[in-house]
mmCIF entry with sequence, helices, sheets and N, C-alpha, C, O atoms, coordinates in Angstrom:
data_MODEL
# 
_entry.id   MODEL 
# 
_entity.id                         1 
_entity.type                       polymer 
_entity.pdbx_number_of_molecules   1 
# 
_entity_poly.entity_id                      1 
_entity_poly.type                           'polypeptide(L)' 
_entity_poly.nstd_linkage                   no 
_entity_poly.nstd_monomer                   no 
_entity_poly.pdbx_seq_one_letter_code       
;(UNK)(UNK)(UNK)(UNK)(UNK)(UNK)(UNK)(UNK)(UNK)(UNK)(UNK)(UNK)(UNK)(UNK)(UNK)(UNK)
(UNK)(UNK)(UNK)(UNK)(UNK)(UNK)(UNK)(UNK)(UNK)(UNK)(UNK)(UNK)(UNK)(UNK)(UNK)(UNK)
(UNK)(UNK)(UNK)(UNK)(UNK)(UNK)(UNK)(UNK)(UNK)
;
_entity_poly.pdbx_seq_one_letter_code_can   XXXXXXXXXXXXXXXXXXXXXXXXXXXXXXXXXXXXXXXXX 
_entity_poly.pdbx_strand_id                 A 
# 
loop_
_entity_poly_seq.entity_id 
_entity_poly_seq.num 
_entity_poly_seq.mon_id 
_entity_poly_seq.hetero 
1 1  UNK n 
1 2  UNK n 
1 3  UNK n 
1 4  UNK n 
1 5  UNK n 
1 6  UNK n 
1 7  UNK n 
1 8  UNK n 
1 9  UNK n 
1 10 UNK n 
1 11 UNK n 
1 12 UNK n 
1 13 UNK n 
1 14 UNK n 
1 15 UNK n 
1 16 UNK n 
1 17 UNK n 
1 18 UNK n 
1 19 UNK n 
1 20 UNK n 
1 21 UNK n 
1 22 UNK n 
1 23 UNK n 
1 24 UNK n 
1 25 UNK n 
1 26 UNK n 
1 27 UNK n 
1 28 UNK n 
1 29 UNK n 
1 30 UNK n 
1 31 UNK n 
1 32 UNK n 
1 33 UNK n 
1 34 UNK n 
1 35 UNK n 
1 36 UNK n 
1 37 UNK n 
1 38 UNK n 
1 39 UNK n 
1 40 UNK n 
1 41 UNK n 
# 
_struct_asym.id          A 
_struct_asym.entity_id   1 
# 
loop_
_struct_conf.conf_type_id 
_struct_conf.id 
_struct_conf.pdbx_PDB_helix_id 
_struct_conf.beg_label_comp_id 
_struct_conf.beg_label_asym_id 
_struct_conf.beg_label_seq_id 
_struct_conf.pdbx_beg_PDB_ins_code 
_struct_conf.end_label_comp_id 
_struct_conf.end_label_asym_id 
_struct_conf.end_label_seq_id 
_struct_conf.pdbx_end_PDB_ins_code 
_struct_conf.beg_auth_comp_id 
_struct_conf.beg_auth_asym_id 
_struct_conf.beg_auth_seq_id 
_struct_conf.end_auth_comp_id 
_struct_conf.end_auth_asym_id 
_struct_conf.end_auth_seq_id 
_struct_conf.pdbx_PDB_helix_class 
_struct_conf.details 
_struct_conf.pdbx_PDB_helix_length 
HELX_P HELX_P1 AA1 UNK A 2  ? UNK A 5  ? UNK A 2  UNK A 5  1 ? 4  
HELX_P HELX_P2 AA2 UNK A 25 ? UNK A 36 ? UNK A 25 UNK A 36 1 ? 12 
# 
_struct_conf_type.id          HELX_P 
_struct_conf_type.criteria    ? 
_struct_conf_type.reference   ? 
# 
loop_
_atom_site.group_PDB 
_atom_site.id 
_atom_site.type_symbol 
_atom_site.label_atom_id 
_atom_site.label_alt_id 
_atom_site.label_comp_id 
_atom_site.label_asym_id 
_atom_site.label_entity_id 
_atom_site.label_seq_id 
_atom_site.pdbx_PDB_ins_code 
_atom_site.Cartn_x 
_atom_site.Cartn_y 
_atom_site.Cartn_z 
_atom_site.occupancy 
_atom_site.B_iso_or_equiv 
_atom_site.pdbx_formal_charge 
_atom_site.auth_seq_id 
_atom_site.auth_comp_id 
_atom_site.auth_asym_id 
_atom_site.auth_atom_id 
_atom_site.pdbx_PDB_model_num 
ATOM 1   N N  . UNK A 1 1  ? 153.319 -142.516 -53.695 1.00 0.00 ? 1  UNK A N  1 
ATOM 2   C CA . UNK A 1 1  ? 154.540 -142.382 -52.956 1.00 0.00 ? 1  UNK A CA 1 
ATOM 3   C C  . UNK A 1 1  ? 154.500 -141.166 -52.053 1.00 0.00 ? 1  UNK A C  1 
ATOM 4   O O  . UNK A 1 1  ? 154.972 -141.259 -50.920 1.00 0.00 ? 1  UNK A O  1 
ATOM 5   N N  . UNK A 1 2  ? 154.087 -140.285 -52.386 1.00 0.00 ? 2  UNK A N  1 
ATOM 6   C CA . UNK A 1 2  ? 153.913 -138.863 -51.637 1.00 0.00 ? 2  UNK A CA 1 
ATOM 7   C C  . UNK A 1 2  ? 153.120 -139.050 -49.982 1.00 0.00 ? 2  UNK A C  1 
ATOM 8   O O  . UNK A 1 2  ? 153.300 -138.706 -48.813 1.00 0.00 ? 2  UNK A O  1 
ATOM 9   N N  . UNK A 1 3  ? 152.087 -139.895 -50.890 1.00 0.00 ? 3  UNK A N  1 
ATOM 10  C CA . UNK A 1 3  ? 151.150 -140.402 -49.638 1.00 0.00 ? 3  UNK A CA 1 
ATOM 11  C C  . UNK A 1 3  ? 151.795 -141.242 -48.417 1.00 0.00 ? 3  UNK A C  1 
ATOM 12  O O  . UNK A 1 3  ? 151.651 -140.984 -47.223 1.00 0.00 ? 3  UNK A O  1 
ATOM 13  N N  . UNK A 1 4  ? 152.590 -142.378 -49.019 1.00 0.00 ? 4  UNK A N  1 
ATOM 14  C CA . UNK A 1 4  ? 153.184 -142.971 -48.112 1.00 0.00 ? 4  UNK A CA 1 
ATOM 15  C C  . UNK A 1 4  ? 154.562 -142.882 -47.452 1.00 0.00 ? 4  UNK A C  1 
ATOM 16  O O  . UNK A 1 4  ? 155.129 -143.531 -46.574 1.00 0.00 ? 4  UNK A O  1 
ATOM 17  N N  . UNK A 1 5  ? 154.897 -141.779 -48.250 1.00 0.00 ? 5  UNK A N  1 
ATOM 18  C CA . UNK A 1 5  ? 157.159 -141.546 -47.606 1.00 0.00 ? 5  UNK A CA 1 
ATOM 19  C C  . UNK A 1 5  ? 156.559 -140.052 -46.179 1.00 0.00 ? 5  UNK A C  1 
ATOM 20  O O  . UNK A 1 5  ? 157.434 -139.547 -45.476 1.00 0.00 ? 5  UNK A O  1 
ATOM 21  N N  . UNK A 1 6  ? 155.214 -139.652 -46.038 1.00 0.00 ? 6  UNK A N  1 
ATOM 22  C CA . UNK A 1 6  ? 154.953 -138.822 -44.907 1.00 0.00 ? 6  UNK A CA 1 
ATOM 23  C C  . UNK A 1 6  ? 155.313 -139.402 -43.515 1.00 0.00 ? 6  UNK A C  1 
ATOM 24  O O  . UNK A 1 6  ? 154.833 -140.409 -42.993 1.00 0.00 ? 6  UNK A O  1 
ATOM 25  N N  . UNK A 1 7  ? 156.269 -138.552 -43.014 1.00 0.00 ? 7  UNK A N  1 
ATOM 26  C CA . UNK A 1 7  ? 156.741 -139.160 -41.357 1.00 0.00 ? 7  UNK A CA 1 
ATOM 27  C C  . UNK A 1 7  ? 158.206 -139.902 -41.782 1.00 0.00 ? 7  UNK A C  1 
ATOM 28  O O  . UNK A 1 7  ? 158.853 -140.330 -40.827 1.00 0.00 ? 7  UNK A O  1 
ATOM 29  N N  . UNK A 1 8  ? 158.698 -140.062 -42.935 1.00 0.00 ? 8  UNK A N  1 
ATOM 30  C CA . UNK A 1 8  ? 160.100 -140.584 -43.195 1.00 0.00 ? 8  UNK A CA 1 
ATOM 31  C C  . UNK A 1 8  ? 159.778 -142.167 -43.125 1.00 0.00 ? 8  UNK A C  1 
ATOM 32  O O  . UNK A 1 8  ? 160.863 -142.706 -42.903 1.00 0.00 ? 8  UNK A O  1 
ATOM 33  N N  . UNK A 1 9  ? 158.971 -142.952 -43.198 1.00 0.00 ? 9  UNK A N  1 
ATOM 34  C CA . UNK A 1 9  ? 158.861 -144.101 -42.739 1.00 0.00 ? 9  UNK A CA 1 
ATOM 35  C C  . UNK A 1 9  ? 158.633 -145.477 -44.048 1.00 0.00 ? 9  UNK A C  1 
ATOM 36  O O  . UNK A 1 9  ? 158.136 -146.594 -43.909 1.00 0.00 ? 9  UNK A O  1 
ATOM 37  N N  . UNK A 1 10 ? 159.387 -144.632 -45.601 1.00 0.00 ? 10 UNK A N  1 
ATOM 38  C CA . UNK A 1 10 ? 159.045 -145.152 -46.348 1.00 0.00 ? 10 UNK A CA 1 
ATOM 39  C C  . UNK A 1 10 ? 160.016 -146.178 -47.008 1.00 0.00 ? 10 UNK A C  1 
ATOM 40  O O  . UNK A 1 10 ? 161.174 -145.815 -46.804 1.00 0.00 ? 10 UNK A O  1 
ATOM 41  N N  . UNK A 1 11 ? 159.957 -147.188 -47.638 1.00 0.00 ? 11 UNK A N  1 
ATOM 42  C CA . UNK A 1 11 ? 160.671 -147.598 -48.726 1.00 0.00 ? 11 UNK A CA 1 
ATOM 43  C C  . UNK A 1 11 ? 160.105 -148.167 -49.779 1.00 0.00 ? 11 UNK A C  1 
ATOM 44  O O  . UNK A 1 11 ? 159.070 -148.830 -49.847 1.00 0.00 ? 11 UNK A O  1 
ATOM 45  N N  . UNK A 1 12 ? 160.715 -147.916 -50.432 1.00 0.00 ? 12 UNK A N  1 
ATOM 46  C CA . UNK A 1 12 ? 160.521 -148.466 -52.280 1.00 0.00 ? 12 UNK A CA 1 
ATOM 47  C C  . UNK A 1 12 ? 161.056 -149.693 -52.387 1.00 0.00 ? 12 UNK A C  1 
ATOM 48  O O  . UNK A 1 12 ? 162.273 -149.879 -52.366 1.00 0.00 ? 12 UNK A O  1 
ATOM 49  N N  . UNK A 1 13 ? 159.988 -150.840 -52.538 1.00 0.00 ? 13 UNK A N  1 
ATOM 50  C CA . UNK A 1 13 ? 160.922 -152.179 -53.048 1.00 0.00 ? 13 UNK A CA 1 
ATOM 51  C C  . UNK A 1 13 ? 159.865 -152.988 -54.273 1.00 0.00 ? 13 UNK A C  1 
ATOM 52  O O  . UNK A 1 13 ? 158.661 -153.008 -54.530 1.00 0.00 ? 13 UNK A O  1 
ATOM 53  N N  . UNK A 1 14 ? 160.820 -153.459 -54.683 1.00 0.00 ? 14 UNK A N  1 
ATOM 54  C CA . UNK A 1 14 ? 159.940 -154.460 -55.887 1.00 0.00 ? 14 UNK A CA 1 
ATOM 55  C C  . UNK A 1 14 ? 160.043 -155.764 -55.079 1.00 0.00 ? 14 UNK A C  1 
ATOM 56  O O  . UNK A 1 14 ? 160.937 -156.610 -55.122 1.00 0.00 ? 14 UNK A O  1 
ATOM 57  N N  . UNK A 1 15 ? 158.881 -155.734 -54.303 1.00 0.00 ? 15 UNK A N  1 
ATOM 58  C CA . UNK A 1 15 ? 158.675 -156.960 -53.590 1.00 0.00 ? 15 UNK A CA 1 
ATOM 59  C C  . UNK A 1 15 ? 158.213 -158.593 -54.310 1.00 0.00 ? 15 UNK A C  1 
ATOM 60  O O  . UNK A 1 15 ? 158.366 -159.780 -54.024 1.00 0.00 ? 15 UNK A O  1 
ATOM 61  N N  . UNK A 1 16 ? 157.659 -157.882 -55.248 1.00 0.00 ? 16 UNK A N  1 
ATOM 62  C CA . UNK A 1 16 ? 156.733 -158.550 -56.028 1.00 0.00 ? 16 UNK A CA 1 
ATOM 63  C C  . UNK A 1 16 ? 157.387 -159.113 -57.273 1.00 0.00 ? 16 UNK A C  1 
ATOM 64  O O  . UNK A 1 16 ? 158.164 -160.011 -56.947 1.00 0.00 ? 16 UNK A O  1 
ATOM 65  N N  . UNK A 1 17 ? 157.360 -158.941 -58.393 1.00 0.00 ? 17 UNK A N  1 
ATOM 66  C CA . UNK A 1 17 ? 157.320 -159.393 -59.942 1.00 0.00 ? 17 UNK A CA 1 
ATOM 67  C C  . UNK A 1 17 ? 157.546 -158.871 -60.495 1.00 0.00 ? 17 UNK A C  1 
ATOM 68  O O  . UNK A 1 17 ? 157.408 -157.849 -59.822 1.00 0.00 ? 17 UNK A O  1 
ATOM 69  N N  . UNK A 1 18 ? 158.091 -158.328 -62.009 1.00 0.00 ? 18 UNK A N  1 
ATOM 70  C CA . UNK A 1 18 ? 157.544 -157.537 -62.878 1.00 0.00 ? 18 UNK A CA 1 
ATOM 71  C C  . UNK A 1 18 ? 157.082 -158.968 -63.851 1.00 0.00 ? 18 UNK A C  1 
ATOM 72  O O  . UNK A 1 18 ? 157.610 -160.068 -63.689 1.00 0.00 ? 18 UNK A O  1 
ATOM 73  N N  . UNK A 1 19 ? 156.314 -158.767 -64.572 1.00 0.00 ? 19 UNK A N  1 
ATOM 74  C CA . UNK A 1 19 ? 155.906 -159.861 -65.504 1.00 0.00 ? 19 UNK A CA 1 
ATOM 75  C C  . UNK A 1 19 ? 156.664 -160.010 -66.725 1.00 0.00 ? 19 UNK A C  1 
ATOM 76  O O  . UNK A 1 19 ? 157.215 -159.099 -67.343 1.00 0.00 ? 19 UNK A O  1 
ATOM 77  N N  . UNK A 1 20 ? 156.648 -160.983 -66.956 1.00 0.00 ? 20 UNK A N  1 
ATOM 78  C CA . UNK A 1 20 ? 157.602 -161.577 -68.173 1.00 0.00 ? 20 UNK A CA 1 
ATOM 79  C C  . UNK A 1 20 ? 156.984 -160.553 -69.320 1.00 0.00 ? 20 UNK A C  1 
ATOM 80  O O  . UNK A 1 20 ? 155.776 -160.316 -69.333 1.00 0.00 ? 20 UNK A O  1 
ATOM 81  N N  . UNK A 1 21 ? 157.822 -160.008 -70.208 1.00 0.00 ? 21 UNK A N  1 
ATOM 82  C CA . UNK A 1 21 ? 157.418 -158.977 -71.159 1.00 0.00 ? 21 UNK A CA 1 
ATOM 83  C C  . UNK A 1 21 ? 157.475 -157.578 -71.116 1.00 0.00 ? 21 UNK A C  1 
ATOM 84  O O  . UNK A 1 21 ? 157.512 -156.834 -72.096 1.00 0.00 ? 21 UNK A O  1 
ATOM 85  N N  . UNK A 1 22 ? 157.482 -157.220 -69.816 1.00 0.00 ? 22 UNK A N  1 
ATOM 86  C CA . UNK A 1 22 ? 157.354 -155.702 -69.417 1.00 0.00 ? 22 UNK A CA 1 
ATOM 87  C C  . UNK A 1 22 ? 158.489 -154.780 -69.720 1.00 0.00 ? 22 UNK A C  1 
ATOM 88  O O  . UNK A 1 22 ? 159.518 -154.654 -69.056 1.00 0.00 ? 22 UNK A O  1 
ATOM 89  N N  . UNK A 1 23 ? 158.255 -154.338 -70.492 1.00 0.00 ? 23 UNK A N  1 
ATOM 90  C CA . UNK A 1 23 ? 159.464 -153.393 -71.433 1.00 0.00 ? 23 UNK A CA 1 
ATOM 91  C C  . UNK A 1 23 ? 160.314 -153.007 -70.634 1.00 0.00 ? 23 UNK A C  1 
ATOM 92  O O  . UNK A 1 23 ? 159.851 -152.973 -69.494 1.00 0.00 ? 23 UNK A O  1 
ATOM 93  N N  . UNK A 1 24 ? 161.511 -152.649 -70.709 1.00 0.00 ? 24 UNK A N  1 
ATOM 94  C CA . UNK A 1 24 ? 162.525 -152.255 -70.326 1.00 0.00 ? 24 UNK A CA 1 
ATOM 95  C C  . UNK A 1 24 ? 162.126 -151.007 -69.491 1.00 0.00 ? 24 UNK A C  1 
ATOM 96  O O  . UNK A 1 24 ? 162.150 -150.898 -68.265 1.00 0.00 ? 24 UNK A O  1 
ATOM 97  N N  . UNK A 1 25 ? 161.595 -149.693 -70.821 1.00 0.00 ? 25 UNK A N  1 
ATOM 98  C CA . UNK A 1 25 ? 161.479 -147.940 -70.434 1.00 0.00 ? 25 UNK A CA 1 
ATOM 99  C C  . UNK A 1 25 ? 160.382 -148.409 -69.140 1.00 0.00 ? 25 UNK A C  1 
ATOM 100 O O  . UNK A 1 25 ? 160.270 -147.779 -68.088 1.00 0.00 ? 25 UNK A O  1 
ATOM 101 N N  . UNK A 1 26 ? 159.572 -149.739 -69.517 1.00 0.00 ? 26 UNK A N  1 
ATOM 102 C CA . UNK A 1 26 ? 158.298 -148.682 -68.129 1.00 0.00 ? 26 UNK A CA 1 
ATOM 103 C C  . UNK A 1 26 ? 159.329 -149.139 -66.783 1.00 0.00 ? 26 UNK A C  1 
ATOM 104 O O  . UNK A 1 26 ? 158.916 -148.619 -65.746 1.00 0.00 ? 26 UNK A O  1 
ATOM 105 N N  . UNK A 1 27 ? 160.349 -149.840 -66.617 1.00 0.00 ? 27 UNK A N  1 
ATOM 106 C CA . UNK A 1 27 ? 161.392 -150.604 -65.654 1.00 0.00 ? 27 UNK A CA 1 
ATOM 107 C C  . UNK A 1 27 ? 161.699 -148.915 -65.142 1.00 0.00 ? 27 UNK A C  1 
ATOM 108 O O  . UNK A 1 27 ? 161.467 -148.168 -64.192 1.00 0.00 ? 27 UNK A O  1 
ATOM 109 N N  . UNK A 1 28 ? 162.404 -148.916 -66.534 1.00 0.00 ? 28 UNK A N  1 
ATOM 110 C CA . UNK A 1 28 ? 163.166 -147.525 -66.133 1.00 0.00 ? 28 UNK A CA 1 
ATOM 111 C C  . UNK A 1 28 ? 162.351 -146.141 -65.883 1.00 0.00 ? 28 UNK A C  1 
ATOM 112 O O  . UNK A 1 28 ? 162.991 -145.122 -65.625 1.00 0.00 ? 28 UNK A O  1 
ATOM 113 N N  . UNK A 1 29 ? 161.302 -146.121 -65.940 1.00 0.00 ? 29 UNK A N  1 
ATOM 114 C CA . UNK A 1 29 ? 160.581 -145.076 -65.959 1.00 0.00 ? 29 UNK A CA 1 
ATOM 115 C C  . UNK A 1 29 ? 159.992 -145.300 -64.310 1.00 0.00 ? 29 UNK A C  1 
ATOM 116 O O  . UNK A 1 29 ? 159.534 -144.323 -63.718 1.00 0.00 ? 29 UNK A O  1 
ATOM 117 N N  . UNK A 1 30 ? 160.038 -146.427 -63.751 1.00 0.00 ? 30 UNK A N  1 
ATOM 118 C CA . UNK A 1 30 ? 159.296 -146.761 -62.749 1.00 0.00 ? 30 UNK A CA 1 
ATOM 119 C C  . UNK A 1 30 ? 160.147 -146.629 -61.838 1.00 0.00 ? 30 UNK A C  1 
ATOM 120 O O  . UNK A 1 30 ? 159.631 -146.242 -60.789 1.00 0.00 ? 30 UNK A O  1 
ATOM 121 N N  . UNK A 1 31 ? 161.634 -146.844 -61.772 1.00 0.00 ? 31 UNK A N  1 
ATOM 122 C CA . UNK A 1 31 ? 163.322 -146.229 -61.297 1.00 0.00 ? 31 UNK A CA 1 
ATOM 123 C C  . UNK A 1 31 ? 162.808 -145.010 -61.160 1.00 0.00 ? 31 UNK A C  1 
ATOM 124 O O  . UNK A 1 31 ? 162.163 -144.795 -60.134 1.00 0.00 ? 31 UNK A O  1 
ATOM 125 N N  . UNK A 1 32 ? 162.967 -143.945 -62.140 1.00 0.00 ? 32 UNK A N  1 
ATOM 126 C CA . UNK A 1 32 ? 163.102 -142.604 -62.221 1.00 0.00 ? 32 UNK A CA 1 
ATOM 127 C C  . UNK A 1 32 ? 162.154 -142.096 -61.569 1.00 0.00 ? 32 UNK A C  1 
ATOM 128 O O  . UNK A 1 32 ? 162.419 -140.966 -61.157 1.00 0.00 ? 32 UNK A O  1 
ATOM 129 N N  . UNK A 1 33 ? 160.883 -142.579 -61.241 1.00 0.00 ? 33 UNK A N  1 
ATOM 130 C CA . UNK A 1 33 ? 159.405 -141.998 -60.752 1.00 0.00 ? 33 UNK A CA 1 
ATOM 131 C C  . UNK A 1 33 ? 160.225 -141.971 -59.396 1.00 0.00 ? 33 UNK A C  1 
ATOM 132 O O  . UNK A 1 33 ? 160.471 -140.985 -58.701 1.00 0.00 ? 33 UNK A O  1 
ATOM 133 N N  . UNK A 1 34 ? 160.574 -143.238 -59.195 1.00 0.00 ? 34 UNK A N  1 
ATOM 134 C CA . UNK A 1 34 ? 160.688 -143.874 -57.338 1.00 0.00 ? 34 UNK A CA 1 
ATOM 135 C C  . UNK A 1 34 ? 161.891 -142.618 -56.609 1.00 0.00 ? 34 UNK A C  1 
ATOM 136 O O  . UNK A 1 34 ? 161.920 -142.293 -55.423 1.00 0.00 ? 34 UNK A O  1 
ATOM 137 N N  . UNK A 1 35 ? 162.953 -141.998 -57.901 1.00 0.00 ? 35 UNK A N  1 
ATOM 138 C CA . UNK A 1 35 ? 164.367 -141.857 -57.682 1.00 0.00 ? 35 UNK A CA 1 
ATOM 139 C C  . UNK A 1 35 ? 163.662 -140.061 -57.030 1.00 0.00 ? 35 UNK A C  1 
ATOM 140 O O  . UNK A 1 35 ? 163.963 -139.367 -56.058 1.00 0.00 ? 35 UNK A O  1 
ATOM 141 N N  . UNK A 1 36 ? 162.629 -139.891 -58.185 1.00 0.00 ? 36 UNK A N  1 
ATOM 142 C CA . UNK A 1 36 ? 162.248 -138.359 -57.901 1.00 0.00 ? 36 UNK A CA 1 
ATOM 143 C C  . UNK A 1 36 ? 161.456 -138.353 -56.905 1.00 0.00 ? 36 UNK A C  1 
ATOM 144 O O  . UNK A 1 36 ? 161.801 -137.436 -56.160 1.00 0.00 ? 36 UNK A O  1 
ATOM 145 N N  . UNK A 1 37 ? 160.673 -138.836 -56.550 1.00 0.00 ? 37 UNK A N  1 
ATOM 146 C CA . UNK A 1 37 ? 159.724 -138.598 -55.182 1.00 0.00 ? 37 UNK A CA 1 
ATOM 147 C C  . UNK A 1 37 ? 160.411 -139.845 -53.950 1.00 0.00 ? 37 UNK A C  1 
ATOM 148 O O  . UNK A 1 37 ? 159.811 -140.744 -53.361 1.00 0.00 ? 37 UNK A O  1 
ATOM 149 N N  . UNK A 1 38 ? 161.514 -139.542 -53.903 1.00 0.00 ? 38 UNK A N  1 
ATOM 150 C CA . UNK A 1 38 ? 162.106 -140.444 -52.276 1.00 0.00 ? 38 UNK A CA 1 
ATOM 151 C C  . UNK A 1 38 ? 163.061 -139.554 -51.503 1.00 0.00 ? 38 UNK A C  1 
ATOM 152 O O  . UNK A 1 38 ? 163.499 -139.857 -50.393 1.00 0.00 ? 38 UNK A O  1 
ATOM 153 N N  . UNK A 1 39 ? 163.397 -138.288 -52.242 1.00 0.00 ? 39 UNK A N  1 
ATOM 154 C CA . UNK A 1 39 ? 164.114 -136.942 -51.581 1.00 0.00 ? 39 UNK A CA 1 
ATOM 155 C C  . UNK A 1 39 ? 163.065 -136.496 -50.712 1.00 0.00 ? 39 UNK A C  1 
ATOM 156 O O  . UNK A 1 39 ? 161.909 -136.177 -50.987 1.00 0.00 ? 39 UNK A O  1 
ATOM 157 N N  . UNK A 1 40 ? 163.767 -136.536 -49.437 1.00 0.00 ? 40 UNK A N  1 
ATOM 158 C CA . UNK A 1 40 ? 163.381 -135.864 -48.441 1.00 0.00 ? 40 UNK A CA 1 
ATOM 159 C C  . UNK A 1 40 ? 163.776 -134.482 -48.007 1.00 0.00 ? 40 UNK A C  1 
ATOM 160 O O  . UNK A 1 40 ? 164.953 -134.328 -47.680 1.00 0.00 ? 40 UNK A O  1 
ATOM 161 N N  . UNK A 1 41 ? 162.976 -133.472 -47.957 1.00 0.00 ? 41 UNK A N  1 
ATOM 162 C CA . UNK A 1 41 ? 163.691 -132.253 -47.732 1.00 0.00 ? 41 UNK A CA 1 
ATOM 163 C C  . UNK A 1 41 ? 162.970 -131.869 -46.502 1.00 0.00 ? 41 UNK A C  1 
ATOM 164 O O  . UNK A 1 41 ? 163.261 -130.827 -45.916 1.00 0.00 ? 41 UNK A O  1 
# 
């Protein structure tokens, strides 16, 4: 994410899938990753 939000030109989307089974925390852990590195300062 660091790599790609350079120049402001980024977004975060679940374009894709998550797969049937995929625990809840890594959902939410994968939220919280996206929530902390998308502040732009």
């Amino acid at each position: 994410m660091m790599t790609g939000k350079q120049g402001g030109h980024y977004i975060f989307a679940c374009s894709d899938y998550l797969e049937i089974g995929t625990p809840l925390e890594n959902v939410k852990a994968l939220l919280r990753g996206a929530r902390a590195a998308s502040k732009y300062e």
